[in-house]
Each structure stands twice: as structure tokens, then as C-alpha cells.
DRENPABA-889637 format. One record per residue (C-alpha): x, y, z; residue in three letters; residue number from 1. Coordinates in Angstrom, 1 decimal, m for minus. Each point is the difference from the previous one (the first is absolute). Layout:
<sites>
{{X Y Z} ALA NUM}
...
</sites>
This chain:
<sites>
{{21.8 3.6 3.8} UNK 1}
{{0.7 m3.8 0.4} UNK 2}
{{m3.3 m0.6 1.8} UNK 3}
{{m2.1 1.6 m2.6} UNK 4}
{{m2.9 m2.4 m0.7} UNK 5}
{{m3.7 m0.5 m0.5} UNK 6}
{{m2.8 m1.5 2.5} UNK 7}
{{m3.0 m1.2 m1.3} UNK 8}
{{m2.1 0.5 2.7} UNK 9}
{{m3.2 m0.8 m1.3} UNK 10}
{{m0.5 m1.9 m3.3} UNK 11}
{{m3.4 0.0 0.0} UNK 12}
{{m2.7 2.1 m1.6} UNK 13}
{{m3.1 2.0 0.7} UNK 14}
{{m1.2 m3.8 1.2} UNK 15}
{{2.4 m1.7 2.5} UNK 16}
{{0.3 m3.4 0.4} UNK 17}
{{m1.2 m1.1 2.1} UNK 18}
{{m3.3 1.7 m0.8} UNK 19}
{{m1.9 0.4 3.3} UNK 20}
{{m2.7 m2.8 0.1} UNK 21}
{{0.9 m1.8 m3.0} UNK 22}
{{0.7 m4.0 0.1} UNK 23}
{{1.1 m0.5 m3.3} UNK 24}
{{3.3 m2.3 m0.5} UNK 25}
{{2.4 3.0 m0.5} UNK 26}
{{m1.3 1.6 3.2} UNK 27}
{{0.1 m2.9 2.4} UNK 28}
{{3.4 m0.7 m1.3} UNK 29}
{{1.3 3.6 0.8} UNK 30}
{{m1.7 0.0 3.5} UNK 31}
{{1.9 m3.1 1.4} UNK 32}
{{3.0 0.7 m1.7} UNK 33}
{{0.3 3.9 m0.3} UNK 34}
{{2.7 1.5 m2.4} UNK 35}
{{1.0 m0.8 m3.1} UNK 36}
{{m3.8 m1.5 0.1} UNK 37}
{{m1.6 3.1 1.5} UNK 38}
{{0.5 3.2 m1.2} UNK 39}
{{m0.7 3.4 1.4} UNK 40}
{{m0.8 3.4 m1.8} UNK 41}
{{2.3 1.8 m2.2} UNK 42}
{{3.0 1.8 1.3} UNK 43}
{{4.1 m0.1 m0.5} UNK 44}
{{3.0 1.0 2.3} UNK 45}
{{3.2 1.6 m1.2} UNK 46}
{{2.5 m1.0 2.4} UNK 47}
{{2.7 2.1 1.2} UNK 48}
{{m1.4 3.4 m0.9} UNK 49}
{{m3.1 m1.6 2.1} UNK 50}
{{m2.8 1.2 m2.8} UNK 51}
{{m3.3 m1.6 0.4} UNK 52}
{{m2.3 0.3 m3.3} UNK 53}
{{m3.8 m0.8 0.8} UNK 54}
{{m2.1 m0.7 3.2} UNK 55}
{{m2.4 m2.4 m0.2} UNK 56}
{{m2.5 m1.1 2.6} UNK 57}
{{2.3 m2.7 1.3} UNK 58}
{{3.4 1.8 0.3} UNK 59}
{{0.4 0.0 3.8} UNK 60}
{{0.4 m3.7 m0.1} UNK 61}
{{2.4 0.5 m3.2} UNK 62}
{{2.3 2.0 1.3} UNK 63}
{{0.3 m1.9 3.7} UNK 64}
{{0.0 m3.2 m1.7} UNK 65}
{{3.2 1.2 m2.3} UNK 66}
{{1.5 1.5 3.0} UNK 67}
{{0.4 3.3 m1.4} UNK 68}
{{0.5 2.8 2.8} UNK 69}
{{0.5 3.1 m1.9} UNK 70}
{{m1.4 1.9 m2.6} UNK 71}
{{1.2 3.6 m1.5} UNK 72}
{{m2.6 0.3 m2.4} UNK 73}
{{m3.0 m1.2 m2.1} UNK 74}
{{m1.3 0.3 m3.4} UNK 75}
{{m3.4 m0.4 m1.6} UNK 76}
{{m1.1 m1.4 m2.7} UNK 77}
{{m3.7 0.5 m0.5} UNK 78}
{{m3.0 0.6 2.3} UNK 79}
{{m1.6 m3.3 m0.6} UNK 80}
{{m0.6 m1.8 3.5} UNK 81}
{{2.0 m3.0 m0.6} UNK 82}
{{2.8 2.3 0.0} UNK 83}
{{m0.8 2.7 2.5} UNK 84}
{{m2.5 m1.3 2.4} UNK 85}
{{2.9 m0.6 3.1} UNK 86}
{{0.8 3.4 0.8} UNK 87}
{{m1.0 m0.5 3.1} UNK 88}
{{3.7 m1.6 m0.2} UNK 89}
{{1.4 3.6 1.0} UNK 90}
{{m1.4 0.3 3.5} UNK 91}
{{3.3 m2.7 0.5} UNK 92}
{{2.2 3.4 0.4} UNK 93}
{{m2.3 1.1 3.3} UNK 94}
{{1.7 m0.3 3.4} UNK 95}
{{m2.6 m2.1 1.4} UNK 96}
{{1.6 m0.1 3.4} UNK 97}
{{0.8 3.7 m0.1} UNK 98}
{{m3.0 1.5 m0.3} UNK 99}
{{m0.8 m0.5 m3.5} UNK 100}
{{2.5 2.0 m1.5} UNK 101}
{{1.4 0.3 m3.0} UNK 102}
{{3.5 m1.6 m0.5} UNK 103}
{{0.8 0.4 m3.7} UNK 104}
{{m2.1 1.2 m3.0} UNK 105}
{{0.2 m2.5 m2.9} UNK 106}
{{0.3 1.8 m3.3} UNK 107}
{{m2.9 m0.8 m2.5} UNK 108}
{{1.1 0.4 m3.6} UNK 109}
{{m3.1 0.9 m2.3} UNK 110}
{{0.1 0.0 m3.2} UNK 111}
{{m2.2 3.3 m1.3} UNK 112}
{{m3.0 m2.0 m1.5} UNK 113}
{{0.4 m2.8 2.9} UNK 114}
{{m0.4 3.2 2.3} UNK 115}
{{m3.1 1.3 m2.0} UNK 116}
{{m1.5 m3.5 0.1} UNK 117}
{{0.6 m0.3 3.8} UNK 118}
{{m2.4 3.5 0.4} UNK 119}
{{m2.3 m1.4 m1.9} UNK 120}
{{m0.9 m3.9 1.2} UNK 121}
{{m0.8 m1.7 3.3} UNK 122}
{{1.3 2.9 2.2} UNK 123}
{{3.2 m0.6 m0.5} UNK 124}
{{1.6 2.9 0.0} UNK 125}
{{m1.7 1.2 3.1} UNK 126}
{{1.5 m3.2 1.5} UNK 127}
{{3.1 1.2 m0.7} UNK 128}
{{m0.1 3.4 1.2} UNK 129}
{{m1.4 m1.5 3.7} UNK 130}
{{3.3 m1.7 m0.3} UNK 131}
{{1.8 2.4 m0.9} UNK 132}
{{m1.5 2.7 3.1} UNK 133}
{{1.4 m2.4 2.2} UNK 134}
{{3.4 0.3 m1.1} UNK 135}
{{m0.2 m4.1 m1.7} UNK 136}
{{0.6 0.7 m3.4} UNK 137}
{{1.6 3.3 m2.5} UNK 138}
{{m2.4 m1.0 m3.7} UNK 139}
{{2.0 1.5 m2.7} UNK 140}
{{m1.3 0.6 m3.5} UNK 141}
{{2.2 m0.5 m3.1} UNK 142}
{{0.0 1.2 m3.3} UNK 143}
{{m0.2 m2.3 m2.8} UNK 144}
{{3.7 m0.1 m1.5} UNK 145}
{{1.4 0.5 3.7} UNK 146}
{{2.6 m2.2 2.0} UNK 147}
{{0.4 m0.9 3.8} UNK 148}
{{3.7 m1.3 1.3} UNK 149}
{{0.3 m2.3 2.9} UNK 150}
{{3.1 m1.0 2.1} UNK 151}
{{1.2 0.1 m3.7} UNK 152}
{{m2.9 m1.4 m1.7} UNK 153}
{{m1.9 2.2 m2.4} UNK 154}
{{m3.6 m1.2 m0.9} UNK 155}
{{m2.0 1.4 m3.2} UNK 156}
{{m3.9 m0.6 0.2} UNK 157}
{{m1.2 0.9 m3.4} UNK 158}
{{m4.0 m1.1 m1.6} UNK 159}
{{m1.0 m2.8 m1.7} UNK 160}
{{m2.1 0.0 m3.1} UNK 161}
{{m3.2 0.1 3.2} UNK 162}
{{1.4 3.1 1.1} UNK 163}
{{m1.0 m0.1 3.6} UNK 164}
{{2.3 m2.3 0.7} UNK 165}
{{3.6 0.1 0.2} UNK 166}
{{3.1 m2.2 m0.8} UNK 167}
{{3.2 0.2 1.7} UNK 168}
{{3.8 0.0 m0.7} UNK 169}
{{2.4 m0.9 2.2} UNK 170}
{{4.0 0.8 m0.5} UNK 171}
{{2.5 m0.2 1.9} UNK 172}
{{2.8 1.7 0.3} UNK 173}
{{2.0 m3.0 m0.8} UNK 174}
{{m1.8 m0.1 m3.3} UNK 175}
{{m2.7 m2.9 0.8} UNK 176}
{{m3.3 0.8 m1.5} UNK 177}
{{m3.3 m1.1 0.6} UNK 178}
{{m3.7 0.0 m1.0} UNK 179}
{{m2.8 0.1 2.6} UNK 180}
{{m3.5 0.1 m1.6} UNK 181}
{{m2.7 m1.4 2.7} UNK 182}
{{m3.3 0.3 m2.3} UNK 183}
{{m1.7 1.0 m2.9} UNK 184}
{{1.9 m1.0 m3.1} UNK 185}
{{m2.7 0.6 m2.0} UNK 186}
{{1.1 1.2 m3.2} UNK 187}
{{3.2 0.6 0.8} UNK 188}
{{3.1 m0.9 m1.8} UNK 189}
{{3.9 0.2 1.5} UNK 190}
{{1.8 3.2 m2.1} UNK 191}
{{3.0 m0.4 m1.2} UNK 192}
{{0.9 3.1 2.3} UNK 193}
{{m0.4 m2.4 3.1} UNK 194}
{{3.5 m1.5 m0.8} UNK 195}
{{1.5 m3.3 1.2} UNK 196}
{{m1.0 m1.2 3.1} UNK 197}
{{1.2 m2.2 2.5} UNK 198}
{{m3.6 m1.1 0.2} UNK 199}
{{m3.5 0.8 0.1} UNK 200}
{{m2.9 m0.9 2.3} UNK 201}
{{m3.5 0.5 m2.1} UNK 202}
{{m3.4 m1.2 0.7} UNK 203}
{{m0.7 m3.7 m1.3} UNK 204}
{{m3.7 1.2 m2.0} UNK 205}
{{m2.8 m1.5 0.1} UNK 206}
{{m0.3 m3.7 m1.0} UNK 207}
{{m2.7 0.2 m3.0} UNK 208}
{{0.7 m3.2 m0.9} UNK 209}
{{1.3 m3.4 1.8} UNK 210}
{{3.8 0.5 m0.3} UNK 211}
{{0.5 m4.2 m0.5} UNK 212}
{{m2.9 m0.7 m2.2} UNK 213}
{{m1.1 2.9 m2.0} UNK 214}
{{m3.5 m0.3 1.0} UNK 215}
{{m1.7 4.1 1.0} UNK 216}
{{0.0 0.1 3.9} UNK 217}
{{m2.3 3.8 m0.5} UNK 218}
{{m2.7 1.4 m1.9} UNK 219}
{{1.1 1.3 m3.5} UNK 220}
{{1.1 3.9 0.5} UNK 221}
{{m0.2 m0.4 3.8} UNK 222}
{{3.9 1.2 0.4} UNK 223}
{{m0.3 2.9 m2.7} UNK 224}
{{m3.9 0.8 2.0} UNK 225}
{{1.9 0.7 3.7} UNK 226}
{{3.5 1.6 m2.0} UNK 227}
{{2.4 m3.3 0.7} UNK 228}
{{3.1 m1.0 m1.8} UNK 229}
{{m0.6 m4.3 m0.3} UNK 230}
{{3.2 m2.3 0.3} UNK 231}
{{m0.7 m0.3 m3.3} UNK 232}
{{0.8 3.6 m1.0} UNK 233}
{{2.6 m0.1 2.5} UNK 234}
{{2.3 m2.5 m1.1} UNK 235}
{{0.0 2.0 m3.5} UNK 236}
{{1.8 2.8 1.2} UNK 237}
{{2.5 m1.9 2.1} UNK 238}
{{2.3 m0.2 m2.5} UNK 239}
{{0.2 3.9 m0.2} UNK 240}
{{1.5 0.5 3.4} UNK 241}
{{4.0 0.0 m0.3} UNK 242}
{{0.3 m2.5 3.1} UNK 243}
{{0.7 m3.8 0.6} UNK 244}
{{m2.3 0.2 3.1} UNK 245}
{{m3.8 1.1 0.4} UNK 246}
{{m1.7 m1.0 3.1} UNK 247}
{{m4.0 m0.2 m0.6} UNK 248}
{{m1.5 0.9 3.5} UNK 249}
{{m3.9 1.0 0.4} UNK 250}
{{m1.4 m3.4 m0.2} UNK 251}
{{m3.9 m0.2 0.3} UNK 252}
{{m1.6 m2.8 2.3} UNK 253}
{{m2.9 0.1 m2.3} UNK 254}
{{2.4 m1.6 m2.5} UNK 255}
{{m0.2 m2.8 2.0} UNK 256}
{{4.1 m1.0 m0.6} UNK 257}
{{2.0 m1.3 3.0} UNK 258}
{{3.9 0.3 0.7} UNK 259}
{{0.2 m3.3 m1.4} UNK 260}
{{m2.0 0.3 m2.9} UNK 261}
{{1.9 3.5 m0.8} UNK 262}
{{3.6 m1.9 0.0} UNK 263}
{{m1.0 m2.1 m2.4} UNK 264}
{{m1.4 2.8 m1.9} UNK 265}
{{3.2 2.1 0.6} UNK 266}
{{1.6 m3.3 m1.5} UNK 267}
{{m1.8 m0.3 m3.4} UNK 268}
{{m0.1 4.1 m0.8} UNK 269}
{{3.9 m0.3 0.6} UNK 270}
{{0.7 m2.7 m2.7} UNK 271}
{{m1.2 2.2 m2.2} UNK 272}
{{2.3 3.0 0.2} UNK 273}
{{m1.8 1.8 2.8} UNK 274}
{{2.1 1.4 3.0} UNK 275}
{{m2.7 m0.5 2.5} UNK 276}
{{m0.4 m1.1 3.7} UNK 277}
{{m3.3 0.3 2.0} UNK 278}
{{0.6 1.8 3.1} UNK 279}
{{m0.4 m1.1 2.9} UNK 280}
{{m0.6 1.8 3.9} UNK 281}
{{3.5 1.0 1.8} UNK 282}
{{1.7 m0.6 m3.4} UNK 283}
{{3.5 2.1 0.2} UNK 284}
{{1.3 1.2 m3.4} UNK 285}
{{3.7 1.1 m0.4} UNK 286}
{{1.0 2.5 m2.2} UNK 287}
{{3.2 m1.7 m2.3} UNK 288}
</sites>
């Protein structure tokens, strides 16, 4: 599929940047400028199959803003409300100037704990059946181990070492292969099983310590207190994916780190052997 690539819709994590009501440098900056400097929650776009992964709060204005008109299906990753929150999202398939009626029903791919998790937070899964009475959206609950194919694209969510949430893998018919992981590296490490990859797009961690100077940024334990992989930890397993390219998306306002500040980042951690790049809003990933 020559158009075969990834969107990353949102970079951001469970706290946006801008954060609502904040003045600090990073979110003035991304106010006045908008993307790469702002950064919306997390969620990714497969092109050409047309697979959206994730709806955060803001993905209405994601998906108009990368001019994306159609989408044959959606996965989950995890009921947390960063990434679920914009399901509200799927009332786009009503014929508003037909009487409300349904024109399509998106299918909803659920991964069987994502599912269980969904019937048991925040009234999520009652959200989704309104939506799915009237005729919006098909959820559909997948075994651990199974596969879904689209327009010759067959994606593979599998659990992370936090099993409620999932990972995915994206091939192609073509052979391009891909990693997906929108949160919760904690304890995780890439098996060998997961094969080379044209790249893979993994949470950045939690910045326990100032990435120029050394100097702790959070209270000693914090990260290991809430469950969160640090940059730290993350740049040690780096090495074990079989890939030239990994894209660190999920980047916390609270770390207080602009676009700017991030290049130069991206920079230094690349001189020393890492294959890194901070993503960014809108950024378009091929497969090679």
C-alpha cells in the first residue's frame, strides 16, 4: 500500500499543552504559535486502511485540522481519559440534516481487558452502548492473541507488562512493520518476538530528572509511586527494539519542555547512539 503511514495526532499526554489556565513560558509559547509548540492528547492515524487508535478529549479538532474525512475503524488502548474521553467523536456518522439518522456504524475494536475496563470506569461502556443503539458505532471485543485486517493492513493489540493496556502491531501487506504503544511502559521491555520494525512510536516517560543538567526534577520514588516508566528507564531499553527509528510521543506539560527545548534534546540523546525524534502534532510517518 504506497500510502501506508502514520499520523501523530496528538503528542501530548494526560496534560496538554497548553494546560488550560497556565502562563508558564512553554504554555504562552504554544498558545500564540500552536503546533509543534502545542500539543494535543494522545492519539495516531494509520493512513490508507484509515485506522484511528485513541480518542482523546480534543480529537474533533484533530481530525478536521488533518483533513482526514474517513474512518473504517478504531482501536483502544486503555480506558484512561486522556485516551477515551472524545467519544462523543462518533455522533460525526449522524445525518444531522436527515433526521438524525444513522449513516455508518464505525467499528470499535476492544481488546478483552480494555472491554472489561470500559464496564467498569466512568460509564464508559454505557456510553458506548447509547452509541451503539443509535446505529453510530459496532464495539467489538478481541481476544488476547487475535488479529484484525484492514484494506490489507492487519493490526495485533497485544498487553503490556500493565496489562490493561495494550500495544499494537501494524504490518502491511507489503511487509512494513510498525509499533504503536500510546501509554504505560511501565515495566515493559520490547521481546525479541516483536521483530524488526520499520519504527516504533512509545511514550517519552516521565522526566525524573533535568534531561541537560542532571539535577532531580521529582520527588524520589514519585515515578515508581503512580507506576511510570522515566526517560531515564526508557532510553535503556531503546537499544532492544530492532529499528533505526522510534518516535517518543506522550509528552507531559508538567515537564515544562518546549518544541525548542525538545530539538535540542533530540540532538544531544542522538550523538550518543540513540534513534530518537520527539514527536510532534500532524507529524506523518512513512513506512520504508
Amino acid at each position: 500500500m504506497k500510502d501506508l503511514e502514520v499520523e501523530i495526532l496528538g503528542s501530548g499526554g494526560a496534560v496538554a499543552t497548553p494546560l488550560a489556565l497556565c502562563s508558564c513560558a512553554v504554555c504562552v509559547e504554544a498558545l500564540e504559535k500552536g503546533p509543534p509548540f502545542s500539543r494535543c492528547g494522545p492519539s495516531y492515524f494509520i493512513h490508507g486502511p484509515n485506522i484511528l487508535i485513541d480518542t482523546p478529549e480534543e480529537i474533533r479538532l484533530q481530525l478536521t485540522r488533518s483533513h482526514i474525512t474517513e474512518i473504517n475503524a478504531c482501536f483502544y488502548s486503555h480506558w484512561h481519559p486522556d485516551h477515551v474521553a472524545g467519544r462523543r467523536v462518533w455522533e460525526c456518522n449522524y445525518d444531522y440534516r436527515g433526521g438524525l439518522k444513522a449513516k455508518r456504524a464505525t467499528p470499535l475494536y476492544l481488546p478483552e481487558r480494555v472491554a472489561a475496563d470500559f464496564k467498569k470506569w466512568m460509564g464508559i461502556w454505557d456510553n458506548i452502548q447509547f452509541l451503539e443503539s443509535r446505529g453510530l458505532v459496532k464495539p467489538i471485543i478481541m481476544r488476547d492473541g487475535e488479529s484484525v485486517t484492514i484494506s490489507d493492513v492487519t493490526i495485533t493489540p497485544f498487553p503490556l507488562a500493565e496489562s490493561y493496556v495494550y500495544a499494537f502491531l501494524i504490518e502491511s501487506k507489503s511487509g512494513g512493520r510498525a509499533l504503536i504503544a500510546p501509554d504505560e511502559l511501565y515495566g515493559w521491555r520490547p521481546p525479541a518476538s516483536l521483530g524488526k520494525l520499520d519504527f516504533a512510536i512509545i511514550p517519552t516517560g516521565l522526566m525524573e530528572f533535568n534531561p541537560f543538567t542532571g539535577e532531580r526534577v521529582l520527588p524520589e520514588g514519585f515515578p515508581a509511586q503512580i507506576r511510570e516508566m522515566t526517560f531515564n528507564q526508557l532510553l535503556e531499553i531503546i537499544p532492544e527494539f530492532d529499528t533505526k527509528r522510534v518516535f517518543l510521543s506522550h509528552i507531559e506539560e508538567p515537564d515544562g519542555l518546549s518544541y525548542t527545548t525538545l530539538c535540542e534534546l533530540e540532538k544531544i540523546i542522538q550523538q550518543r547512539g540513540y534513534p530518537i525524534h520527539f514527536a510532534y502534532d500532524m507529524l506523518r510517518i512513512r513506512f520504508k
